[in-house]
VMD Tcl script that builds the backbone (N, CA, C; Angstrom):
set m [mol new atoms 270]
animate dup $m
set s [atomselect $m all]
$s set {name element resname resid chain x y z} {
  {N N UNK 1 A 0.817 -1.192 0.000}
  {CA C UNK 1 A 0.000 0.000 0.000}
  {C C UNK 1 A 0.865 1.262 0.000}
  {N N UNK 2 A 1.750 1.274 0.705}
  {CA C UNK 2 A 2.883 2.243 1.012}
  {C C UNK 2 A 3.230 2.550 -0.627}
  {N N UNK 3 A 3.886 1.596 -1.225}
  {CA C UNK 3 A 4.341 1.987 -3.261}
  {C C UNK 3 A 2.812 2.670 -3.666}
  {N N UNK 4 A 1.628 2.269 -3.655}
  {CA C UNK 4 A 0.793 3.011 -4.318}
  {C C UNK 4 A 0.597 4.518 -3.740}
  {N N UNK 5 A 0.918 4.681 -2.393}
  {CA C UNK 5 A 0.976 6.263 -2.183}
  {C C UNK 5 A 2.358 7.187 -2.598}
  {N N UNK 6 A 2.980 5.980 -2.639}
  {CA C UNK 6 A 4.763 6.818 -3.298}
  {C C UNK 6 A 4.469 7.696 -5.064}
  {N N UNK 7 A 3.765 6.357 -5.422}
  {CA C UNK 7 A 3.277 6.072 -7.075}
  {C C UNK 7 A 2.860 7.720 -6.714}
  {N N UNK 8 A 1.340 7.497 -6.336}
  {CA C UNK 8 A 0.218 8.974 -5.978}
  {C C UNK 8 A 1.306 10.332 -5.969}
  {N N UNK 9 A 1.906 9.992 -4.746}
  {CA C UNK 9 A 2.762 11.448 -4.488}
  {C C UNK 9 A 4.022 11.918 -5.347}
  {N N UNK 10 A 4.252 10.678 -5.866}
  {CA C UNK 10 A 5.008 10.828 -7.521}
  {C C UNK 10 A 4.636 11.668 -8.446}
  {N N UNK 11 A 3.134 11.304 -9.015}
  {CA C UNK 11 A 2.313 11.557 -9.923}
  {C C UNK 11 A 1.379 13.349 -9.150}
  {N N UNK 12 A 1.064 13.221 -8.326}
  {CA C UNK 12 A 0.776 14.805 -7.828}
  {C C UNK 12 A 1.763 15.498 -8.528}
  {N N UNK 13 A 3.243 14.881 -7.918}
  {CA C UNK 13 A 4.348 16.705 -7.931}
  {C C UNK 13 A 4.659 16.188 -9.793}
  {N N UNK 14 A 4.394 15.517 -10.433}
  {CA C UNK 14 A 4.506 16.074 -11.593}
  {C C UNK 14 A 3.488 16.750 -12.366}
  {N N UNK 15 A 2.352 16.666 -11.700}
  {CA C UNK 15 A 1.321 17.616 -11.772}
  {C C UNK 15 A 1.300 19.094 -11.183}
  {N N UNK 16 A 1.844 18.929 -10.301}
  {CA C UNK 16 A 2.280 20.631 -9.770}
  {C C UNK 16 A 3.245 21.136 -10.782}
  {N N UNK 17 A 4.268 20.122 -11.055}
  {CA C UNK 17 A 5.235 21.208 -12.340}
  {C C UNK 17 A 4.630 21.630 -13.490}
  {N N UNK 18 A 3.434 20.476 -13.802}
  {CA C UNK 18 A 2.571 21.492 -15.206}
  {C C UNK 18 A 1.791 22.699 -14.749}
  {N N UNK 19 A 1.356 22.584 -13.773}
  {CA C UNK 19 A 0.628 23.318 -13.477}
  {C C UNK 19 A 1.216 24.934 -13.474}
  {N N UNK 20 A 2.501 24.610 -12.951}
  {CA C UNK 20 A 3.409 25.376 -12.563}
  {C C UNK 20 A 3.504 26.758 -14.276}
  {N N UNK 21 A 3.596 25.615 -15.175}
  {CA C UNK 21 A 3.831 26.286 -16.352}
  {C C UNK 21 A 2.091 27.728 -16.670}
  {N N UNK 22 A 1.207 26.914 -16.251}
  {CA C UNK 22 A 0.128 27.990 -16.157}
  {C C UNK 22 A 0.519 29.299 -15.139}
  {N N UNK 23 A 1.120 29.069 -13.991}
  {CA C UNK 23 A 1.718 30.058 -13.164}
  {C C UNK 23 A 2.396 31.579 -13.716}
  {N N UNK 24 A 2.995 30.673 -14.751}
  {CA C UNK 24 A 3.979 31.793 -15.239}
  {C C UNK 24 A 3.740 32.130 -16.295}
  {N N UNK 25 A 3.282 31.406 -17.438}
  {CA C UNK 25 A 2.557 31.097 -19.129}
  {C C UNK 25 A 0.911 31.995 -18.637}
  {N N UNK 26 A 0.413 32.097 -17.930}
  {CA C UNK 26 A -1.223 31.990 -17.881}
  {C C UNK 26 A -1.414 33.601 -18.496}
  {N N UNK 27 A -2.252 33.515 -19.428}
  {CA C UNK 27 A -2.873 34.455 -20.269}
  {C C UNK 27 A -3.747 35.745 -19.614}
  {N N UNK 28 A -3.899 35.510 -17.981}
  {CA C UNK 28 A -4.940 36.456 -17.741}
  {C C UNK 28 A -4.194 36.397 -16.026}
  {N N UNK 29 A -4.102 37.558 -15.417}
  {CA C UNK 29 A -4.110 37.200 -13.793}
  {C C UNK 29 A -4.546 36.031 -12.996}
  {N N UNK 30 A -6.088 36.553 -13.383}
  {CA C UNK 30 A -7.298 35.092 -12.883}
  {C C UNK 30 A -7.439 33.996 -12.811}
  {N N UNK 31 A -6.323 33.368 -14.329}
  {CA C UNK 31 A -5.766 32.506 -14.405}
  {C C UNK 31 A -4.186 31.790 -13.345}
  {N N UNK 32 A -3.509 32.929 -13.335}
  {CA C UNK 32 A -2.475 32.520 -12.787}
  {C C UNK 32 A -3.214 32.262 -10.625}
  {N N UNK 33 A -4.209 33.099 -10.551}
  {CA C UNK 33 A -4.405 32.926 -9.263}
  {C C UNK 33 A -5.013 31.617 -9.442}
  {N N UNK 34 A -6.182 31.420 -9.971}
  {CA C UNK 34 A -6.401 29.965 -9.979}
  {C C UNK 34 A -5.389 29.121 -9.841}
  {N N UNK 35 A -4.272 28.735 -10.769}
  {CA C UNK 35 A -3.489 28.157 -10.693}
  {C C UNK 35 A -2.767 27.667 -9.073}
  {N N UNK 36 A -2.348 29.011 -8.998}
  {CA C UNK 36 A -1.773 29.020 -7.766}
  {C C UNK 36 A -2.737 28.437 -6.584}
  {N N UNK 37 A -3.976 28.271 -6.628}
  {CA C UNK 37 A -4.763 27.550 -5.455}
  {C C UNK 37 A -4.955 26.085 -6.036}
  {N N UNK 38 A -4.394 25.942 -7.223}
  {CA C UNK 38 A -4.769 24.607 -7.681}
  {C C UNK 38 A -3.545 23.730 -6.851}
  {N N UNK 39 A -2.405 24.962 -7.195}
  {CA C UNK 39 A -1.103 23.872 -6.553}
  {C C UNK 39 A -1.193 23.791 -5.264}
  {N N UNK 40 A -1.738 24.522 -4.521}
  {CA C UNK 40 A -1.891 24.852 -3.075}
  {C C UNK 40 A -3.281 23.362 -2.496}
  {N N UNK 41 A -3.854 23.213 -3.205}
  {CA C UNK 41 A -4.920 22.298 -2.538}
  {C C UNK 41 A -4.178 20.469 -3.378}
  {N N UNK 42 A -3.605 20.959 -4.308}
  {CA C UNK 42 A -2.510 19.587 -4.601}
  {C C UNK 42 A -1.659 19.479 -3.344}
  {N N UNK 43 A -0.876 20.306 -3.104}
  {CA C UNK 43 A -0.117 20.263 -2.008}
  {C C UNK 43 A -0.190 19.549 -0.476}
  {N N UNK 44 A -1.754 20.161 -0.424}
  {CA C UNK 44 A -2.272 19.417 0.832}
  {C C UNK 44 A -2.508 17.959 0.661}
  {N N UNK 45 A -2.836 17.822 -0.461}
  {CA C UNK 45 A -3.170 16.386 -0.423}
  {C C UNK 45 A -1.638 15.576 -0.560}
  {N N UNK 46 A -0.339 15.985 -0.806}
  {CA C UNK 46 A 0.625 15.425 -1.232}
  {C C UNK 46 A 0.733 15.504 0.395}
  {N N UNK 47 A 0.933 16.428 1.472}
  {CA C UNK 47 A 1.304 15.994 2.991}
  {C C UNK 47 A 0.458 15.141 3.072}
  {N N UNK 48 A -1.274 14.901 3.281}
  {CA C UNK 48 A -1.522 13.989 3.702}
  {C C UNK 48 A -1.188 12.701 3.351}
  {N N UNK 49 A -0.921 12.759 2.049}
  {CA C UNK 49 A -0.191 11.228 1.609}
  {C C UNK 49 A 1.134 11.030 2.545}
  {N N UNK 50 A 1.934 11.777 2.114}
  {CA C UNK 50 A 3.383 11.807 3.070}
  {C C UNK 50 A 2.970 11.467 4.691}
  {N N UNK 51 A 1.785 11.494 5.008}
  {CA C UNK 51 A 1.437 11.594 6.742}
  {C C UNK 51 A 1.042 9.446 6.418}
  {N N UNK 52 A 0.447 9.514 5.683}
  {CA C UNK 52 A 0.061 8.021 5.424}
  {C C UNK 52 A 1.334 7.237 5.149}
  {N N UNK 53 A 2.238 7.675 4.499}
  {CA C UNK 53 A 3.506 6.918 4.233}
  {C C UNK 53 A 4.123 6.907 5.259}
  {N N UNK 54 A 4.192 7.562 6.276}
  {CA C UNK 54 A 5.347 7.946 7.338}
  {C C UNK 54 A 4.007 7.346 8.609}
  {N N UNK 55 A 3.264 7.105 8.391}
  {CA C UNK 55 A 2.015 6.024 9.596}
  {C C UNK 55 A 1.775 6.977 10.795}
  {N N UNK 56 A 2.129 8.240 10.414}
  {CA C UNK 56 A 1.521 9.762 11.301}
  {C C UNK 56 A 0.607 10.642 10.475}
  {N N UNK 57 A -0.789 10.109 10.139}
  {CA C UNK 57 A -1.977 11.215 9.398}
  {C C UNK 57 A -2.054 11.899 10.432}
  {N N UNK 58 A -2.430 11.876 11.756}
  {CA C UNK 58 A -2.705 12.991 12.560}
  {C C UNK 58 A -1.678 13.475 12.545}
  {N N UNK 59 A -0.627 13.641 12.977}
  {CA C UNK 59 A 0.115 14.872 12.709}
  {C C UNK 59 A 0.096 15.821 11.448}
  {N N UNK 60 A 0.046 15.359 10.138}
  {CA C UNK 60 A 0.273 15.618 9.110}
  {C C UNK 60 A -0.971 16.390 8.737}
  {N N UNK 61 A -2.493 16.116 9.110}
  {CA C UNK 61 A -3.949 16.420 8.965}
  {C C UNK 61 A -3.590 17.787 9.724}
  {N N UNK 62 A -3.131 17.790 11.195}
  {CA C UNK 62 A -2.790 19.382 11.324}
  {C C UNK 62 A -1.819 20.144 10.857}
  {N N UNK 63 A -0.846 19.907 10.101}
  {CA C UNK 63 A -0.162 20.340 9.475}
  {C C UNK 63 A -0.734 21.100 8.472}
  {N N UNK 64 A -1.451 20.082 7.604}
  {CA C UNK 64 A -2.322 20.042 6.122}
  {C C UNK 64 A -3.379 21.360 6.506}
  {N N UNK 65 A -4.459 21.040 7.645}
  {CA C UNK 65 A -5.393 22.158 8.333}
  {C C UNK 65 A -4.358 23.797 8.067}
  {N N UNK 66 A -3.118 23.748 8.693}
  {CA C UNK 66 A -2.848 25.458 8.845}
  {C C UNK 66 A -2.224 25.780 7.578}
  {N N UNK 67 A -1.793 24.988 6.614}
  {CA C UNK 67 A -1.744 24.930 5.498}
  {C C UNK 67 A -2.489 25.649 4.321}
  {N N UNK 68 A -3.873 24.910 4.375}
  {CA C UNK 68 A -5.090 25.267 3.923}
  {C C UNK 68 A -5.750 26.819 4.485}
  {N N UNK 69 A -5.402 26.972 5.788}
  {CA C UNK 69 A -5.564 28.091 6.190}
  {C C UNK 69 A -4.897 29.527 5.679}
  {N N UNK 70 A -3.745 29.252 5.681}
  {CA C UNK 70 A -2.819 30.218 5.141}
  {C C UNK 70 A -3.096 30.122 3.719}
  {N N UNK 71 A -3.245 29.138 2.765}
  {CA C UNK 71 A -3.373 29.014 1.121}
  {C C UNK 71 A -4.820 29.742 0.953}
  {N N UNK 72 A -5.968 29.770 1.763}
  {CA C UNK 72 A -6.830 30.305 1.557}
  {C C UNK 72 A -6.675 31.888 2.250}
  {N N UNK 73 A -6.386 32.589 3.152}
  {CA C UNK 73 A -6.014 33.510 3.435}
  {C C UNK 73 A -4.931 34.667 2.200}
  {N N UNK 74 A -3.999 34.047 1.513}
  {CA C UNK 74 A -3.348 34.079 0.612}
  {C C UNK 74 A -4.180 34.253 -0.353}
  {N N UNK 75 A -5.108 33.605 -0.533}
  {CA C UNK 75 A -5.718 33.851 -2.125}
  {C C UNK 75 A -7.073 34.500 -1.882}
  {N N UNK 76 A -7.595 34.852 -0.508}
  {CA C UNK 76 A -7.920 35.961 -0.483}
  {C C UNK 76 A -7.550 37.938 -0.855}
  {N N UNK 77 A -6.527 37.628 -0.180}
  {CA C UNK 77 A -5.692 38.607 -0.091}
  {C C UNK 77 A -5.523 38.944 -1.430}
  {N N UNK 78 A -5.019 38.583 -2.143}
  {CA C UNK 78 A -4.542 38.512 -3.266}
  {C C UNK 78 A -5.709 39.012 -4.603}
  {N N UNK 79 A -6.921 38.039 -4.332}
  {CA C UNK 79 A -8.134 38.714 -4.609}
  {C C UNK 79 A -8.684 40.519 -4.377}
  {N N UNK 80 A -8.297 40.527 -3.316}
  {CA C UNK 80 A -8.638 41.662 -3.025}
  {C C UNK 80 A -7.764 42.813 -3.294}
  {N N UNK 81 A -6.644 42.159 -3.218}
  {CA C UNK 81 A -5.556 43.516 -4.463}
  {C C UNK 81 A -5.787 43.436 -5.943}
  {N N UNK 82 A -6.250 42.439 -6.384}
  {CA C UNK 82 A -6.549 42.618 -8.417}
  {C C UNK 82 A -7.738 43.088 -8.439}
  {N N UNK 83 A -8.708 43.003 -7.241}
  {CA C UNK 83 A -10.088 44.177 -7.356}
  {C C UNK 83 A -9.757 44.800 -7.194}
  {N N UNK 84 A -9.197 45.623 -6.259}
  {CA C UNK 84 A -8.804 46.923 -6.339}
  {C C UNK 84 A -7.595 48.002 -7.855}
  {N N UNK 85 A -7.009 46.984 -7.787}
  {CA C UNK 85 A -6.285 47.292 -9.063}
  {C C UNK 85 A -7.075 47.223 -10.395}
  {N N UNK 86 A -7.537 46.229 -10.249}
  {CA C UNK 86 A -8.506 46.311 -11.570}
  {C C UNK 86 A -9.749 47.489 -11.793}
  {N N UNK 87 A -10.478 47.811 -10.741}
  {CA C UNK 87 A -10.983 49.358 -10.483}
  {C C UNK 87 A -10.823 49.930 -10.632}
  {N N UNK 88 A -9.338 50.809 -10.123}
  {CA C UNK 88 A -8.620 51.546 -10.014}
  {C C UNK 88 A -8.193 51.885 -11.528}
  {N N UNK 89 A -8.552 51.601 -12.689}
  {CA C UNK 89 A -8.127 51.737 -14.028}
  {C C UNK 89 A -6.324 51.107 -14.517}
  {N N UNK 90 A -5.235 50.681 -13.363}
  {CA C UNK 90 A -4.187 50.713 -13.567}
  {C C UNK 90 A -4.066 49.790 -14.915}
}
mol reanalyze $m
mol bondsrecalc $m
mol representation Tube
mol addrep $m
């Protein structure tokens, strides 16, 4: 069971590097913020795997929790400066 979550957490982070290419390639802001919460909620799920491989999910589930906290705080924030900028005529 352990190889099929290695496999998983293999296959995530080469999904974060494409993703990655929208980050920097992405055609519109909106796009690149999306992006950036796409890799951010990949992410969490790559600790909780890592918490399953290492036979500590609870530790790793609160880890993952302030994680998610901060990635959503972040892409609030962030929201709320391209409204304003985008308003603002700049």
């Amino acid at each position: 069971m352990i190889d099929f979550f290695i496999f998983v957490g293999v296959l995530l982070c080469v999904l974060i590097t494409f993703i990655f290419y929208r980050v920097f390639a992405g055609p519109t802001l909106f796009d690149r913020l999306i992006s950036m919460g796409v890799i951010g909620t990949k992410t969490l799920v790559l600790l909780l795997l890592i918490g399953f491989i290492y036979k500590r999910p609870d530790m790793f589930v609160d880890i993952s929790l302030v994680y998610t906290l901060l990635n959503f705080i972040g892409v609030l924030a962030i929201t709320k400066y391209l409204r304003r900028y985008k308003t603002d005529g700049y």
